[in-house]
C-alpha positions as CSV (number, residue, x, y, z in Angstrom):
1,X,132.9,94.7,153.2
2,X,133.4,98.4,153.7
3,X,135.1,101.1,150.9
4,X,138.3,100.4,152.1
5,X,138.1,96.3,152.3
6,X,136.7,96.8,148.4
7,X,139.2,98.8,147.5
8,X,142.4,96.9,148.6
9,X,140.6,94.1,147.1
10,X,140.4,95.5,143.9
11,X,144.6,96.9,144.3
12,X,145.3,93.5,145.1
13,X,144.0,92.2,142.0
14,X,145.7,94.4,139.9
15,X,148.5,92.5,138.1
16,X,151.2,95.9,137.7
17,X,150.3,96.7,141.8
18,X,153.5,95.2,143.6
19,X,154.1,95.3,147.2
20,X,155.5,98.2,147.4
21,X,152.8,100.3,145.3
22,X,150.6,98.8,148.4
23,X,152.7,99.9,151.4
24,X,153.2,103.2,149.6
25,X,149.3,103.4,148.7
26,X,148.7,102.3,152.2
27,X,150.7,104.9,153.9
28,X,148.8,107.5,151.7
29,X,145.8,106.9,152.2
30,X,145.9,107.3,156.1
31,X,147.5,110.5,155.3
32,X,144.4,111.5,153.2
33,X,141.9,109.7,155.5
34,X,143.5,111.9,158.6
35,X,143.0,114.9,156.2
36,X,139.1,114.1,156.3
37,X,139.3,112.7,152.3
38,X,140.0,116.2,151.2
39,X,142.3,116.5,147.8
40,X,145.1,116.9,147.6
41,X,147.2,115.9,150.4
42,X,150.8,117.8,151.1
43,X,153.1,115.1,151.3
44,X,157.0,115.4,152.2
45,X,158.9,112.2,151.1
46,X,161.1,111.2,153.9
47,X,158.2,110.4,155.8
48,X,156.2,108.8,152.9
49,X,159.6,106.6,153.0
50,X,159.6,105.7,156.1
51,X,156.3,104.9,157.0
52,X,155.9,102.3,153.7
53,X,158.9,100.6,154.1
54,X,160.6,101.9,151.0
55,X,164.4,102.4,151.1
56,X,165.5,103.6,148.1
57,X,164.4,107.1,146.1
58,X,164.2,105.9,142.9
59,X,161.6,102.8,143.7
60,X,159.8,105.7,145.4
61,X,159.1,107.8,142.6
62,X,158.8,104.9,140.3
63,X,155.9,103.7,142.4
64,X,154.3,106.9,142.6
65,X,154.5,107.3,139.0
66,X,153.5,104.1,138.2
67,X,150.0,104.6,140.4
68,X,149.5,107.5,138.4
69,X,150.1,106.1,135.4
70,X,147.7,103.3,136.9
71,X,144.8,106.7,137.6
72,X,144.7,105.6,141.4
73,X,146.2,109.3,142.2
74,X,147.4,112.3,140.6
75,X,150.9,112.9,141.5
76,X,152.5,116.9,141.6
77,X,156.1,116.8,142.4
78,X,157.8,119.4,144.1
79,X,161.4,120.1,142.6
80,X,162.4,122.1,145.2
81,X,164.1,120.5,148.8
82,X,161.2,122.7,150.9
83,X,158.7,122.8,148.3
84,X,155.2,120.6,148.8
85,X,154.6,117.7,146.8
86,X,150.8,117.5,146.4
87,X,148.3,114.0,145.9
88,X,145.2,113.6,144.7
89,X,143.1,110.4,145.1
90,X,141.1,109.5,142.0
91,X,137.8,107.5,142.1
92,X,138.1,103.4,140.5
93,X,136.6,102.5,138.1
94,X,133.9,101.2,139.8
95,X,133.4,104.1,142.1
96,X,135.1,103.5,145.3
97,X,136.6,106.7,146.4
């Protein structure tokens, strides 16, 4: 099984990862995978939206909070409309990543 087989393994058998976290995870990840696995990434959040299936604002900031409450990223908000919200994947516990 490569990395990323491991490592979706190991989101799915987190209890507090729901489907969402996933799709938003997902969706982050191929941003960061496209970006050569360089921290962070520059994220805007309509797309993030979008592309994970998540319709409402406030699931998408809980989720985001909640993974990095959960240390699978680092999360840094912008506050401003044009500003750049910034991710930054952590390693597992067990080293993937």
């Amino acid at each position: 099984m490569n990395n990323l087989g491991i490592l979706f393994k190991h989101l799915a058998t987190d209890e507090r990862i729901k489907m969402p976290h996933l799709c938003l995870y997902a969706v982050l990840y191929q941003y960061w995978e496209q970006g050569h696995f360089i921290n962070p990434i520059v994220v805007k959040r309509k797309e993030l939206m979008l592309l994970s299936k998540i319709n409402a604002k406030t699931t998408y900031h809980k989720c985001l909070r909640e993974l990095e409450r959960y240390s699978y990223i680092i999360y840094k908000p912008s506050y401003h409309p044009t500003g750049k919200t910034e991710v930054y994947f952590l390693p597992l516990h067990n080293g993937i990543l």
